[in-house]
C-alpha positions as CSV (number, residue, x, y, z in Angstrom):
1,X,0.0,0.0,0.0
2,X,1.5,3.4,-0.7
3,X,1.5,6.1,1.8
4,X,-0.7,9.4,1.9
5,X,0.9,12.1,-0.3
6,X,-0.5,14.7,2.0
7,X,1.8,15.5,4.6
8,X,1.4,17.1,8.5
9,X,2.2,20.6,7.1
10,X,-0.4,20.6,4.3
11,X,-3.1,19.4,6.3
12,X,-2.3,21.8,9.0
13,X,-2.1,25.1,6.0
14,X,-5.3,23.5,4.7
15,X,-7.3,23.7,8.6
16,X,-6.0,27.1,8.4
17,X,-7.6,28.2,5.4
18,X,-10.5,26.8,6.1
19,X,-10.7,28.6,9.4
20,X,-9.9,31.9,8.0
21,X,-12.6,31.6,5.2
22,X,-14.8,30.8,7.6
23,X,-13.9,33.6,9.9
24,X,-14.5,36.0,6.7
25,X,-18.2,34.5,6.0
26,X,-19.3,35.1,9.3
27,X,-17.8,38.6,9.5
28,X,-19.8,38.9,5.9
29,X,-23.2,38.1,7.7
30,X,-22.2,39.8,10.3
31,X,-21.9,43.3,8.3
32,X,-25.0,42.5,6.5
33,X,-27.0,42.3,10.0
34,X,-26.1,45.7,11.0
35,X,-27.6,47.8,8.6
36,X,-29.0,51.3,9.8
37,X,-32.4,51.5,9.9
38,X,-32.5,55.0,9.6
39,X,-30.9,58.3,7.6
40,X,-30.0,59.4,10.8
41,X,-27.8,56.5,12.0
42,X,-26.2,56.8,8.6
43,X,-25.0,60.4,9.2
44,X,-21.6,60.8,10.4
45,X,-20.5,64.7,11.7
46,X,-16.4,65.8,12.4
47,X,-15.9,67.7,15.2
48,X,-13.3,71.0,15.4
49,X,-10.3,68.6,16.1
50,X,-10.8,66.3,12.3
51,X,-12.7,63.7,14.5
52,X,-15.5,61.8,13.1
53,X,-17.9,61.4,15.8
54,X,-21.8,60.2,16.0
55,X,-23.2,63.6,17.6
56,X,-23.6,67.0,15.7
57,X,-21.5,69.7,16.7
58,X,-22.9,72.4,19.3
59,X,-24.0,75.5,17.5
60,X,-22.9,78.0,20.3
61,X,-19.5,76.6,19.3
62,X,-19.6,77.8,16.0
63,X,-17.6,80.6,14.3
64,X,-18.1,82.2,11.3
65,X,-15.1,82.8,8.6
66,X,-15.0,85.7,6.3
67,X,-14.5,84.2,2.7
68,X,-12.0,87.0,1.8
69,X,-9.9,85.9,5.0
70,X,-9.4,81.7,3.3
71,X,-6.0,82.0,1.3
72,X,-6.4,79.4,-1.4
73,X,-2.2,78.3,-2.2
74,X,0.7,78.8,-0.6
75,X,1.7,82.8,0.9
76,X,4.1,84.8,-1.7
77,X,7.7,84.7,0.3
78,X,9.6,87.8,0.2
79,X,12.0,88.5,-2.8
80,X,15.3,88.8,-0.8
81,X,18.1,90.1,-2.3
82,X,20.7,87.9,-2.5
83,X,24.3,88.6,-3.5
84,X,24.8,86.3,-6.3
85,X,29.0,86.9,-5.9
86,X,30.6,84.1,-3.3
87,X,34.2,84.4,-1.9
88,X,36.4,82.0,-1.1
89,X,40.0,80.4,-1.7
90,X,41.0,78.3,-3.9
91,X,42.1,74.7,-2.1
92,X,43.2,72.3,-4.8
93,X,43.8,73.6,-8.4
94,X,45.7,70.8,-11.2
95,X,46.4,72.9,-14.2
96,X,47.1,70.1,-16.3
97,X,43.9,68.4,-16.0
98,X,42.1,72.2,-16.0
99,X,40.1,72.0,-12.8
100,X,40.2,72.7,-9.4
101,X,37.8,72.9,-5.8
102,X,36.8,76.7,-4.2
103,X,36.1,76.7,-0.9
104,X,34.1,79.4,0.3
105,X,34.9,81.7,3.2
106,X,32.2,81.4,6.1
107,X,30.0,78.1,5.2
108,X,33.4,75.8,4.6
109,X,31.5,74.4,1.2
110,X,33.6,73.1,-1.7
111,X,32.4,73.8,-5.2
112,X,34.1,72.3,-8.6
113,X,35.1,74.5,-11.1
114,X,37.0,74.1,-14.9
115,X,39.7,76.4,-16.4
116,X,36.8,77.2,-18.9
117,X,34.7,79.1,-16.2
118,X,38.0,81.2,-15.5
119,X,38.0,84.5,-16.1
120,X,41.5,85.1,-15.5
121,X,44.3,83.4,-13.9
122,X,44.3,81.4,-10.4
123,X,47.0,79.4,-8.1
124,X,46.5,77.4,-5.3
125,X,45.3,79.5,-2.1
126,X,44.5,82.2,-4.2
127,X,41.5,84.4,-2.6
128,X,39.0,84.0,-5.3
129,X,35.1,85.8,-6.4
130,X,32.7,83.3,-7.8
131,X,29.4,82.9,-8.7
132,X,27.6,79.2,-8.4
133,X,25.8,77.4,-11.3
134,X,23.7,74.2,-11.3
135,X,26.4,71.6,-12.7
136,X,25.5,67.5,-14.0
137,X,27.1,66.9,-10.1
138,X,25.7,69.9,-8.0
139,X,26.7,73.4,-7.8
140,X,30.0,74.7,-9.9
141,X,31.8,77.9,-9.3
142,X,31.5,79.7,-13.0
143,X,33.1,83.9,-13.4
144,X,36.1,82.5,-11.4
145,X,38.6,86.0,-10.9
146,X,41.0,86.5,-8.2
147,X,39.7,89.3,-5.7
């Protein structure tokens, strides 16, 4: 006689699945019992804190809001004016390979930038003027001059 093909473990997975579908037909009747008999069971209200609750909100709570004083979007920010010229030193420069790192005075950032964005002559720790353009890598110094 050969022996069952069906093993502890499938048996066990099958008694499982059985139990869970029957869990789910009884929740099923059970959410089909429970319908409101009237409109207002079905009415839901939300208080002033985003809660939904069963009970309407107290009208001597109520405040009333000027249309004109809703702002639809986000506020307009304040144009600053910001100093597009950065200054800093320059920390590593390789003249043969044409690039080289800034470092700016007072943040301590490095920023790339190529002989082709020079627009003069630069050495090592040379004190440098800059301004910063959007680069494939991040931010690159470009109108490099010594000042």
């Amino acid at each position: 006689m050969g022996k069952s093909q069906e093993t502890f473990n499938k048996r066990e997975k099958e008694k499982k699945r059985a139990k869970k579908r029957q869990e789910k037909l009884a929740k099923k009747e059970e959410q089909r019992g429970k319908k409101p008999s009237s409109f207002e069971e079905m009415i839901s209200y939300v208080d002033e804190y985003g809660n939904v609750t069963d009970t309407p909100p107290d009208p001597a709570k109520k405040t009333k809001i000027k249309a004109e004083d809703i702002e639809i979007g986000v506020s307009k920010r304040e144009e600053e004016d910001v100093d597009p010229v950065h200054l800093g030193k320059v920390d590593f420069f390789n003249d043969e390979k044409g690039f080289g790192f800034i470092r700016e005075n007072g943040t301590n950032e490095k920023y790339f930038f190529h002989v082709s964005s020079l627009t003069e002559e630069v050495g090592e720790n040379d004190k440098v003027s800059f301004e910063l353009e959007k680069g494939a890598k991040g931010l690159n110094a470009v109108k490099v001059k010594k000042g």
